[in-house]
C-alpha positions, 0 to 999 in steps of 0.5 A, a space after each residue: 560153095 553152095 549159096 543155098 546152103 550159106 543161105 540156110 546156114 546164115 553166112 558162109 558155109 564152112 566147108 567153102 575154106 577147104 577150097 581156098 588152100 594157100 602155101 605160105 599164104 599165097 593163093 594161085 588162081 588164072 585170069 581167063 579170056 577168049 583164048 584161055 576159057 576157064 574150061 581149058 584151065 580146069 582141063 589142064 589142071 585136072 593132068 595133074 592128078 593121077 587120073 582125069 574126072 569132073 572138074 569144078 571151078 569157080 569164075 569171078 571178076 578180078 574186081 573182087 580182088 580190090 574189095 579185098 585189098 589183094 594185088 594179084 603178081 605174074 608168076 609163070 603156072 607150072 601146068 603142062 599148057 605154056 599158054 596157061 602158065 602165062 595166066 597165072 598169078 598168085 595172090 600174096 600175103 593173104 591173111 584169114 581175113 583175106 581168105 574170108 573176104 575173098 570166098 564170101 564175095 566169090 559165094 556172092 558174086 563168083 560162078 561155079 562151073 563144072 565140065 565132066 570127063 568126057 568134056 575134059 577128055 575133048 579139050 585135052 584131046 584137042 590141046 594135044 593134036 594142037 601141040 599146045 602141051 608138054 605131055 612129058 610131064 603128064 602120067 602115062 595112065 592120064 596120057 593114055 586117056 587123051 591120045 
């Protein structure tokens, strides 16, 4: 989401959607705090691929949620982090409405961010000497990246 390109465009940049992918209409997202910064977050989603490189995000306050009319459940993550799984939520019953309201208030409230490899690799090596991840769930040619 690039609020120099919606303000040349006129509104919302089309290709903003694509990052808003939901499965049967439901939208995972993390709350973060002093413990779980959204960098950590990035990090451990990025295990996921079949390899580690630049991750971007974005933060918002969950007040935006409300303006949307969008009520955020527990749901335990599926990443290999136990102490993100426990930040995650899923926001249910999302229409295109929904999806609009909640990228043009992220465009114009929200922050993009990116950590790198190198920054992503430090965080995860550091998770890992911490015990705080299941590294059976990870590809051995990520694994081999951050051990």
């Amino acid at each position: 989401m690039d609020s120099e390109i919606a303000q040349q465009l006129g509104g919302l940049q089309a290709d903003a959607l694509k990052n808003f992918q939901t499965t049967d209409n439901t939208l995972s997202i993390f709350y973060v705090d002093d413990v779980v910064p959204p960098e950590r977050v990035a990090a451990v989603i990025a295990l996921g691929g079949d390899r580690l490189d630049n991750v971007d995000f974005v933060t918002f306050d969950d007040e935006i949620l409300s303006l949307i009319d969008v009520a955020p459940i527990k749901v335990p993550g599926q990443t290999v982090d136990s102490c993100v799984n426990q930040k995650h939520v899923d926001l249910t019953r999302l229409t295109a409405a929904k999806i609009l309201g909640l990228a043009n208030q992220i465009q114009n409230e929200g922050t993009c961010s990116r950590i790198t490899k190198k920054q992503a690799i430090k965080i995860l090596k550091n998770l890992h000497e911490a015990g705080s991840l299941d590294v059976s769930n990870i590809k051995p040619g990520v694994l081999s990246q951050i051990t």
